[in-house]
C-alpha positions as CSV (number, residue, x, y, z in Angstrom):
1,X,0.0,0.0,0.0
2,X,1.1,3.8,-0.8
3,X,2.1,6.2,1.3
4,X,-1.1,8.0,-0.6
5,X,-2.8,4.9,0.4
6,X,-2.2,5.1,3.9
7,X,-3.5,8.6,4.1
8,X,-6.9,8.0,2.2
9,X,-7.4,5.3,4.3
10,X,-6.9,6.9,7.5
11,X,-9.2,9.8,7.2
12,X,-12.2,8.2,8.8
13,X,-9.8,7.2,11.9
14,X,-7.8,10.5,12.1
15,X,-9.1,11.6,15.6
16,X,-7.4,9.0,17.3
17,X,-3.8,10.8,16.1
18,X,-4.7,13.5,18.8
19,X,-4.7,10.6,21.3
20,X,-1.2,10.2,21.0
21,X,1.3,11.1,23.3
22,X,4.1,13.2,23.5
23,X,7.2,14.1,26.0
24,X,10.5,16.5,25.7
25,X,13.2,16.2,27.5
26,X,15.7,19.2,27.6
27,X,19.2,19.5,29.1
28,X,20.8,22.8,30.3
29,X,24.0,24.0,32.4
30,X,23.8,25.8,35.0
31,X,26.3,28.2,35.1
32,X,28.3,30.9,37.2
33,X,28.3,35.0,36.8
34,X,31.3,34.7,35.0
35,X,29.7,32.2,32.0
36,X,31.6,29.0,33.6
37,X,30.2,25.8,34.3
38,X,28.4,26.2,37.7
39,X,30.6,24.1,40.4
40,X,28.0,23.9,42.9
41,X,25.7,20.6,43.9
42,X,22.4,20.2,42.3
43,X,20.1,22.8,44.2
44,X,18.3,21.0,47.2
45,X,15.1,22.7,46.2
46,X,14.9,20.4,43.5
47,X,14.8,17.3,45.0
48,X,16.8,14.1,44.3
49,X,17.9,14.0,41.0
50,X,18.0,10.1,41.8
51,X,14.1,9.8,41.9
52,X,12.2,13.4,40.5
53,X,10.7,12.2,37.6
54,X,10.5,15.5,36.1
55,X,13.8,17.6,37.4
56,X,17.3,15.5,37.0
57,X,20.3,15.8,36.3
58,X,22.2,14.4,32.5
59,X,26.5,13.9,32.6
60,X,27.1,16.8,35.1
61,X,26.6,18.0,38.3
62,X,25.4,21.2,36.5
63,X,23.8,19.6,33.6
64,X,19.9,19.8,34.5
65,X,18.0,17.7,32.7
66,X,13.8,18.4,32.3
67,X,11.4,15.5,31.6
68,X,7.6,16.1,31.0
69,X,5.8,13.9,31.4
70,X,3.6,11.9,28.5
71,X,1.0,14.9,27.3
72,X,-1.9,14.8,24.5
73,X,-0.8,17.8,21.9
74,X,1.5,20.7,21.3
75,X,0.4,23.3,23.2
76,X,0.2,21.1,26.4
77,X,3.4,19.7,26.5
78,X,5.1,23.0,25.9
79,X,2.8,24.5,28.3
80,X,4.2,21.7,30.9
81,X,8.0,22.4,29.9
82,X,7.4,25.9,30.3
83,X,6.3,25.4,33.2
84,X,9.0,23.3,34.9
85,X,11.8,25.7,33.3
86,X,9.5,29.0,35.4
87,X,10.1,26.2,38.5
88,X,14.0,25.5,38.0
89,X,14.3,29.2,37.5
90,X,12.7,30.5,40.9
91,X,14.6,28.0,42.9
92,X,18.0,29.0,41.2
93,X,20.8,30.4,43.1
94,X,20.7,34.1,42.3
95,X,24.9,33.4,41.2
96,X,23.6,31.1,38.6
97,X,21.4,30.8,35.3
98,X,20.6,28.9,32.8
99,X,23.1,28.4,29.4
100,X,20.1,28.6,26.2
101,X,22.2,26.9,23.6
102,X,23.2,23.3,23.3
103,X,27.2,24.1,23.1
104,X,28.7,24.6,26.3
105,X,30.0,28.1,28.0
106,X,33.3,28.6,28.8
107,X,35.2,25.8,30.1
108,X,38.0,25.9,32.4
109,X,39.3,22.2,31.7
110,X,37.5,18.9,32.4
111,X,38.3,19.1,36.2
112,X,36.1,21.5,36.5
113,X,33.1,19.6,34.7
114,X,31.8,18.0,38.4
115,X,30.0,14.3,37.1
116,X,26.3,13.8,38.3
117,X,25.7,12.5,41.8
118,X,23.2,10.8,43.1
119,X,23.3,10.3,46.5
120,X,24.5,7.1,48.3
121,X,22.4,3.9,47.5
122,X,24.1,1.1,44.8
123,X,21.5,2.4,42.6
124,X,22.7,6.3,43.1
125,X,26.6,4.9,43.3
126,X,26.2,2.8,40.0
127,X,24.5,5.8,38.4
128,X,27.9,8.4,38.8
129,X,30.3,5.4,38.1
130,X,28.8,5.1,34.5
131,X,29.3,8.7,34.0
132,X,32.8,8.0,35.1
133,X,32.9,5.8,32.6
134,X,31.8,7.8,30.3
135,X,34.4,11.1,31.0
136,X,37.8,8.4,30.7
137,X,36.1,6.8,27.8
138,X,35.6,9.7,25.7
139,X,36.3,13.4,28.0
140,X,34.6,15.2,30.3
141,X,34.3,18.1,27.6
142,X,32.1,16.3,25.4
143,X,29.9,15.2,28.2
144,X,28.7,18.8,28.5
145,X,27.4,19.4,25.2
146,X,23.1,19.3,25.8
147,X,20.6,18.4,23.6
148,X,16.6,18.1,23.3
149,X,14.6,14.9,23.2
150,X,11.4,14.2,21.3
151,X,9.5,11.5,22.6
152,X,6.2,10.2,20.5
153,X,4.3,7.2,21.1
154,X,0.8,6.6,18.8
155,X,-2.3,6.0,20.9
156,X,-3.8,1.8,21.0
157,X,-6.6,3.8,19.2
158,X,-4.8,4.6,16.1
159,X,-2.9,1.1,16.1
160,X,-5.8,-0.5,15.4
161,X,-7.4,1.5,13.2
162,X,-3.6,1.4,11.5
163,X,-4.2,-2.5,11.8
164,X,-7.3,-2.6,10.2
165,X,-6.4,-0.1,7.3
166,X,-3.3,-2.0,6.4
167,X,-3.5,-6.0,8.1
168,X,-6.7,-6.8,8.8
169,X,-6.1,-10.6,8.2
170,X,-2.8,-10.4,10.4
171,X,-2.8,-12.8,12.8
172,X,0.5,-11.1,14.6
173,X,-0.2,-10.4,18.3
174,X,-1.0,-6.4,19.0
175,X,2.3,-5.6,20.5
176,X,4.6,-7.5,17.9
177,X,2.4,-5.8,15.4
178,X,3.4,-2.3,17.0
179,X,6.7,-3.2,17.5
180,X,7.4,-4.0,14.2
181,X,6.1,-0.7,12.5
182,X,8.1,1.7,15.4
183,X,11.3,-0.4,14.2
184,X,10.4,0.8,11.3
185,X,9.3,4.2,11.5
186,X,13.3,4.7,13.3
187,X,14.6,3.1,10.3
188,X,13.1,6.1,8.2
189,X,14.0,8.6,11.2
190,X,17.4,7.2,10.5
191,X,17.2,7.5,6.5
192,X,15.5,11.3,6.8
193,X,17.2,12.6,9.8
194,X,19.7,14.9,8.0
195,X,16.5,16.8,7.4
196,X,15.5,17.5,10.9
197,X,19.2,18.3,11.6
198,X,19.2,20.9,8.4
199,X,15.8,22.3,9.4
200,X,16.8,23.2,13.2
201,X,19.9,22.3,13.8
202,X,21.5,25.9,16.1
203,X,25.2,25.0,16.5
204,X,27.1,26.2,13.9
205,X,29.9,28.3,16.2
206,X,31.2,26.7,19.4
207,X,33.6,28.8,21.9
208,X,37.2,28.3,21.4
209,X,37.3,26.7,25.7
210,X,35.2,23.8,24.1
211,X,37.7,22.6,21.5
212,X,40.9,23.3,24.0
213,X,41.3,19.5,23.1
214,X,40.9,19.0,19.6
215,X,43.9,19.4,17.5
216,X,42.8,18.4,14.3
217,X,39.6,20.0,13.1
218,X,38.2,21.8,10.0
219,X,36.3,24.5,11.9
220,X,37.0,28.4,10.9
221,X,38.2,31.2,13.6
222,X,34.8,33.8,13.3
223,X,36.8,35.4,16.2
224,X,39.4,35.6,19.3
225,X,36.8,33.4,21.2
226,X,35.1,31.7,18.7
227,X,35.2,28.6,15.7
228,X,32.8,27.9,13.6
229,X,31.9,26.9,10.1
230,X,29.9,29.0,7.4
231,X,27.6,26.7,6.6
232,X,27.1,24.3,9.5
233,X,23.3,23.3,10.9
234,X,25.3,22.2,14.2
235,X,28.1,20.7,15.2
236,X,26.9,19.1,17.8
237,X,25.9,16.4,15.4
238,X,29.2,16.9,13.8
239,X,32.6,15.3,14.1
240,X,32.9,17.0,17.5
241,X,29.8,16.1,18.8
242,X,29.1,12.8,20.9
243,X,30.4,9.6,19.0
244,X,30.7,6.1,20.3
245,X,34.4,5.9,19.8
246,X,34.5,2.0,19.2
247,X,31.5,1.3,17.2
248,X,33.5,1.4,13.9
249,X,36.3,0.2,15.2
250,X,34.7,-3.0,16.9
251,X,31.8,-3.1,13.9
252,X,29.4,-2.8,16.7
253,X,26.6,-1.3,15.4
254,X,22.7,-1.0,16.2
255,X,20.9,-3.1,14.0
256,X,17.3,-1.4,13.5
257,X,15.5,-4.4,10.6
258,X,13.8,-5.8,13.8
259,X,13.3,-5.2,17.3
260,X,15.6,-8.5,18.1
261,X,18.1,-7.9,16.4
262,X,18.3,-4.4,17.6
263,X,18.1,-5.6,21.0
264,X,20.4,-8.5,20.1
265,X,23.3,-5.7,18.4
266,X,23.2,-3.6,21.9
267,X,23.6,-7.2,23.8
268,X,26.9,-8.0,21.8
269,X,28.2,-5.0,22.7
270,X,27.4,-5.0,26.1
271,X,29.0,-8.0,26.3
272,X,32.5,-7.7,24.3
273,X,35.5,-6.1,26.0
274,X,37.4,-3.3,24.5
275,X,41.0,-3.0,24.6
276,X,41.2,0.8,25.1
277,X,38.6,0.5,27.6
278,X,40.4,-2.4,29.4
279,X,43.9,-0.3,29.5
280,X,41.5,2.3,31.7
281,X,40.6,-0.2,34.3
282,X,37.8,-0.6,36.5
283,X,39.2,0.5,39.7
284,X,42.1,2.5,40.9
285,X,42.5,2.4,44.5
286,X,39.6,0.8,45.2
287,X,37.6,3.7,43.2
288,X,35.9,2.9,40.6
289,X,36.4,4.1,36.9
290,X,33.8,2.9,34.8
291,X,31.1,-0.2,35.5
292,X,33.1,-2.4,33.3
293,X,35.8,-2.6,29.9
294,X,33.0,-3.8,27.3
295,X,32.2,-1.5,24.4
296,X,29.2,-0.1,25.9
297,X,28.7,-0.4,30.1
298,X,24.8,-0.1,29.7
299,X,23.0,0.3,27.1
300,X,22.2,3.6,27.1
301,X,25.7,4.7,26.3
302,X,25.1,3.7,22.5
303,X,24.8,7.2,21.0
304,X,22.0,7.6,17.8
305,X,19.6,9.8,16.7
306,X,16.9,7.9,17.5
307,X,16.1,4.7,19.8
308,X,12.8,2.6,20.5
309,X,12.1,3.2,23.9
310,X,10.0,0.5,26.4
311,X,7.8,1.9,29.2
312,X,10.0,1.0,32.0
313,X,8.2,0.1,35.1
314,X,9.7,-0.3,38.8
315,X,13.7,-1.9,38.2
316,X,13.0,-3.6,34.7
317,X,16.3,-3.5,32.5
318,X,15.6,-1.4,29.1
319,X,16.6,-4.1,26.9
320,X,14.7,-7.0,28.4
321,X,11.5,-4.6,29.2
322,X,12.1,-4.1,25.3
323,X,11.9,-7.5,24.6
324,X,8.9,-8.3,26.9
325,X,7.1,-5.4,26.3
326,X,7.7,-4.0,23.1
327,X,8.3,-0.7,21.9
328,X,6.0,1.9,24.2
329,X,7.4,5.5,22.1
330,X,10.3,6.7,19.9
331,X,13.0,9.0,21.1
332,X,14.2,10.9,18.5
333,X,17.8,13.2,19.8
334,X,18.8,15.0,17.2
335,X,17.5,18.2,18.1
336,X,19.7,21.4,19.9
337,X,18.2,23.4,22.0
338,X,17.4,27.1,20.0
339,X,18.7,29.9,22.3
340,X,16.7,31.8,20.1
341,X,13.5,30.7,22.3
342,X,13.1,30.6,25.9
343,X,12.3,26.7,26.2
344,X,14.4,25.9,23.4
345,X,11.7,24.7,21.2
346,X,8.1,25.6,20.1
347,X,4.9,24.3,19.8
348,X,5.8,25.3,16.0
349,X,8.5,23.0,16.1
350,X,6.8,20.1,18.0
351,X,3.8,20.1,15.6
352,X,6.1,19.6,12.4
353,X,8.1,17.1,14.5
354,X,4.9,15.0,14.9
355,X,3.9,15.4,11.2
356,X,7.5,14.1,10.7
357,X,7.0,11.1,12.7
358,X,3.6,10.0,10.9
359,X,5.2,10.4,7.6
360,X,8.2,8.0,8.7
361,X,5.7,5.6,10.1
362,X,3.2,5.7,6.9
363,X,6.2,5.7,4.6
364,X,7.7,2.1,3.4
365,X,10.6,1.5,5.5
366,X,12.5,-1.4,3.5
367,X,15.4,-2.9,5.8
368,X,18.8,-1.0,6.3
369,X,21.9,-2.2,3.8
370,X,25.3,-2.0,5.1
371,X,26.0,0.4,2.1
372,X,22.8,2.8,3.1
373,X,24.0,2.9,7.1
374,X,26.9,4.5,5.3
375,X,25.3,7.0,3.2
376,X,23.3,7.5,6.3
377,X,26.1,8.0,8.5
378,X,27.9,10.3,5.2
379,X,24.7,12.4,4.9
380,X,24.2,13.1,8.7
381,X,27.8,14.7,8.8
382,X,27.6,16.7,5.5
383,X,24.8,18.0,6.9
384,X,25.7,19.0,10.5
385,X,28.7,20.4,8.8
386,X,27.7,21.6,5.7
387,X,23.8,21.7,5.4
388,X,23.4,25.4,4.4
389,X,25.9,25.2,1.2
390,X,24.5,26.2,-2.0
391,X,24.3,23.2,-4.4
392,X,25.1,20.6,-1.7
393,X,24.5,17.0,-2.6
394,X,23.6,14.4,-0.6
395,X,23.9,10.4,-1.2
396,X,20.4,8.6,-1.7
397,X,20.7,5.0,-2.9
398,X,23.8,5.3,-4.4
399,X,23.0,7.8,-6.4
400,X,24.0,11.8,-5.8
401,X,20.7,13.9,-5.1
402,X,20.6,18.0,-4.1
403,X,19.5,18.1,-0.7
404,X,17.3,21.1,-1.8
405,X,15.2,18.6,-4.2
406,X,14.9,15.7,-1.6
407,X,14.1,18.2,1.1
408,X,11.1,19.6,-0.7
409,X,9.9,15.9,-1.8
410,X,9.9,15.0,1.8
411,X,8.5,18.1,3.2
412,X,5.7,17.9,0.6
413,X,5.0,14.1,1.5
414,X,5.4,15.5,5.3
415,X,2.8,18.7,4.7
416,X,0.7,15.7,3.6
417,X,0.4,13.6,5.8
418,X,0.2,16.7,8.2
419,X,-3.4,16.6,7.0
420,X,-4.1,13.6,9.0
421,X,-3.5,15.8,12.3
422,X,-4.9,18.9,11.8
423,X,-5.3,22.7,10.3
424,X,-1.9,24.1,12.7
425,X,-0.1,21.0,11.9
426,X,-0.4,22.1,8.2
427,X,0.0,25.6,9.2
428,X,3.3,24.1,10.7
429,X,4.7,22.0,8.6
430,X,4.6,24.9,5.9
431,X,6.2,27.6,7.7
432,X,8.9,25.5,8.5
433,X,9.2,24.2,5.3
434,X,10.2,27.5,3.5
435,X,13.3,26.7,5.2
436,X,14.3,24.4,1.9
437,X,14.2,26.9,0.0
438,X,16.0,29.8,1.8
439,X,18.4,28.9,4.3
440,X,18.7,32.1,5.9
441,X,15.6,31.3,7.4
442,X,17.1,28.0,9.8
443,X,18.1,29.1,13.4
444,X,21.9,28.3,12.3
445,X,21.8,30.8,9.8
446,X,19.7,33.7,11.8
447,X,22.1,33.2,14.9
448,X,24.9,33.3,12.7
449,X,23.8,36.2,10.6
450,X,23.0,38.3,13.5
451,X,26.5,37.6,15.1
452,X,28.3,38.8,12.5
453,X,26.0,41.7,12.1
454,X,26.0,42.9,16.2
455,X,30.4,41.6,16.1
456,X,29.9,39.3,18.9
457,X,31.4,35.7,19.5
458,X,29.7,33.0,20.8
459,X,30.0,33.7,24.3
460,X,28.7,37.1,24.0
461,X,25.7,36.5,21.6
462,X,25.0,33.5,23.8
463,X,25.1,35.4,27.3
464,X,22.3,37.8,26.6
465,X,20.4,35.2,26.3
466,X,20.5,33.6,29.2
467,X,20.7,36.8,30.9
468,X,17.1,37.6,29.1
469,X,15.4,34.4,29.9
470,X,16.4,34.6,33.8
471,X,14.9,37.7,34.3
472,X,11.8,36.7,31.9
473,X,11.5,33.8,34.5
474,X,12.3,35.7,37.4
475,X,10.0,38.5,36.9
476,X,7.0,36.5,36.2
477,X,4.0,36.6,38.5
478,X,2.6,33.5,40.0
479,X,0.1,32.5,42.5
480,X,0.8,31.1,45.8
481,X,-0.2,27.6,44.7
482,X,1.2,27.8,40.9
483,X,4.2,25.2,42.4
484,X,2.3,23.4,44.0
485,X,2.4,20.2,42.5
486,X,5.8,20.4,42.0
487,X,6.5,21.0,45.3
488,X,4.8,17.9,46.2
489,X,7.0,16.1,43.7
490,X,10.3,17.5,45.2
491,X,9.5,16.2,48.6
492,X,8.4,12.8,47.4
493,X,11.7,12.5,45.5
494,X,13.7,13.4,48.6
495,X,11.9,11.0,50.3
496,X,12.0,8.1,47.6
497,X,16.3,8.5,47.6
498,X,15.9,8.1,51.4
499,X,14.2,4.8,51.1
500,X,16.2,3.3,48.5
501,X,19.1,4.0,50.6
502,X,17.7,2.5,53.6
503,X,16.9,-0.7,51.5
504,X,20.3,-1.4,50.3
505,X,21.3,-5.0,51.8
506,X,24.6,-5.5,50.0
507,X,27.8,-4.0,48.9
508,X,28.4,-2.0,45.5
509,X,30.9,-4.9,44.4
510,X,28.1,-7.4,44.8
511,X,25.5,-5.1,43.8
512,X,26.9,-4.6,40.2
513,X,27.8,-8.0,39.9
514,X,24.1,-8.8,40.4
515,X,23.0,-6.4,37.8
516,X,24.8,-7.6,35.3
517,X,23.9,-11.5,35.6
518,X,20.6,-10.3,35.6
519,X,18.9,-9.9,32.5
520,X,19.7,-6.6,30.9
């Protein structure tokens, strides 16, 4: 059936696409008066980082990481991240604020990028030692960089009205039915991702502190303080973004053509030690320095721009909660956050983001070839690096294609199946989608522009910024009760670390070696 198909199919059962379900979740430094990475703990007044399930913390101490929870629509779930940000903003130290963009401030060396803690239960202590891992694996520096997360899940309502439209003689159980078509809307997310990447990407300088370590790169000197490249989208999906360093070099690789063998690819890795991880250790002086020497230590730690996801509940392990459950959403993490709005991201931008995620589910999604995960991988840096360069030319089946032709294809296809959600997702999807045509109009390019228009480096054009949003936040009204639920959560989470620490029964050593005999 055509993607056409699809869509005419689907009109009588479009309502239950505004069942679906959507989460962000958004990183951000906190930093000090002077623009560098904040050095104090994670603010009591936000609770435990180890158990608030909407205020945590990512790599750093000072890396604050925002999670809404699952909302119906646009509006609401910007609404709710809006809301949150307001709350981490009131309770901020009045020495600190927020950093808007998803390159870091100035850095003063990795010693002074403190790793995440999380109190001191084997759950809290395993939880720091795989960020340990992850600074001697591959730098503390990188670690900081912080990013935006889209996470969509289709209602039970629309899969089976999806089941009826396309199997209705299937015999395949609901959830490996669902499974199957997620594994393959990421395989398209994978395919069409550059696109996402050229549309928002809002990296294209970085401050010269950030690249202290990097002595062989192709970026540009735009000033004393500042790299950058002419035509990136952002680099922090570049060469000097976050990599899994072995993947190539081991041939690990995620396998996305089904959910086993996705699970399976993580598994191997999980499971195969790594020389230059091994010459690391695990412990110095009885400390540890990373959970183990395998390729990956969990499997979060493999890097992509998207993942299936499970709905985890109480201790299950991702992987196996994968395998039992299925798929419950996609996370798609390719997106920076824009310091050019004051959540980092728009209802705008969510609305085409969910018309992209319908078209790369209705859209055939054959399996991935060895020689496409290349053009993938190839297309994905040429973008990042590149993306705003007149006449640029991607790689689509082994043949060379403009990316201006192949973006409007898929942004017409996209504006169509836009149709199927409603009257401001088209409204979305077409505004955004001008962005083909003129690149001046992508946040890389306005940021850019207006830097070299006001002569300020990244540092500077970045500060007011995060000057301007603290005081926005700041100087908003509220009533007494506007915190209230939020509050509540605080003091659960404070609570909920207290109890897990008070429930720990063995030591750390046997604690990990538990974990990982169990079922991962």
């Amino acid at each position: 059936m055509s993607l056409y198909e699809k869509i005419n199919s689907l009109h009588s059962f479009k309502d239950s696409l505004a069942e679906n379900l959507i989460g962000i979740e958004k990183e951000g430094l906190r930093v000090a008066e002077d623009g560098s990475i904040a050095q104090s703990p994670h603010p009591g007044s936000y609770g435990s980082a180890l158990t608030h399930p909407e205020i945590t913390t990512d790599f750093s101490e000072a890396l604050v990481e925002i999670v809404t929870c699952p909302t119906k629509g646009a509006k609401n779930v910007i609404d709710e991240l809006s809301k949150i940000n307001h709350y981490i903003y009131h309770h901020l130290p009045h020495t600190e604020r927020f950093w808007p963009a998803s390159m870091p401030c100035i850095l003063r060396g990795k010693t002074n990028i403190p790793i995440a803690y999380y109190g001191e239960s084997n759950l809290g202590k395993m939880k720091t030692v795989y960020r340990r891992g992850l600074a001697n694996r591959y730098g503390s520096v990188m670690q900081a960089i912080a990013g935006i997360h889209f996470n969509y899940s289709f209602s039970l309502e629309f899969w089976e009205s999806y089941r009826q439209v396309i199997a209705p003689q299937s015999k395949v159980d609901s959830k490996r039915f669902i499974s199957h078509h997620y594994m393959g809307l990421t395989r398209n997310v994978l395919r069409y991702g550059w696109l996402v990447t050229y549309l928002f990407g809002a990296s294209a300088t970085v401050c010269k502190s950030f690249m202290h370590d990097y002595h062989d790169h192709n970026l540009e000197e735009f000033d004393d303080n500042t790299f950058y490249l002419p035509y990136a989208t952002s680099l922090r999906m570049g060469d000097i973004g976050y990599q899994n360093s072995q993947e190539d070099k081991k041939g690990v690789k995620a396998n996305y053509n089904s959910l086993r063998q996705y699970i399976y690819s993580l598994r191997v890795a999980m499971q195969t030690s790594c020389e230059d991880f091994e010459a690391i250790g695990v412990k110095k002086n009885e400390e540890y320095l990373q959970l183990n020497t395998n390729i990956l230590q969990i499997a979060n730690e493999y890097y992509s721009s998207v993942r299936p996801k499970p709905i985890i509940n109480g201790s299950d392990r991702p992987l196996g909660a994968l395998l039992n459950s299925g798929v419950g959403y996609i996370e798609l993490r390719s997106l920076d956050v824009n310091p050019l709005m004051k959540d980092g991201i728009d209802e705008e931008q969510v609305q085409f983001l969910e018309s992209f995620m319908l078209y790369c589910l209705l859209e055939d999604s054959p399996t991935v070839s060895t020689s496409e995960i290349n053009e993938i991988d190839i297309n994905a840096n040429l973008v990042a690096h590149r993306g705003r360069e007149p006449g640029l030319y991607l790689n689509c089946h082994g043949e060379d294609l403009k990316l201006k032709s192949w973006g409007e294809s898929l942004l017409n296809k996209i504006n169509d199946c836009a149709i199927l959600l409603s009257k401001n997702h088209q409204k979305s999807v077409k505004k955004i989608s001008r962005r083909i045509n003129d690149p001046d109009l992508t946040p890389s390019a306005l940021m850019l522009n207006q830097m070299k228009h006001d002569e300020k480096g990244f540092f500077e054009y970045t500060d007011q910024f995060s000057r301007k949003y603290q005081k926005l936040y700041k100087d908003l009204k509220i009533s007494d009760d506007y915190f209230s639920e939020l509050d509540k959560l605080t003091k659960l989470s404070n609570q909920r670390q207290l109890e897990i620490e008070s429930d720990d029964r063995v030591r750390f050593d046997q604690f990990l070696e538990e974990y990982f005999s169990s079922d991962s």
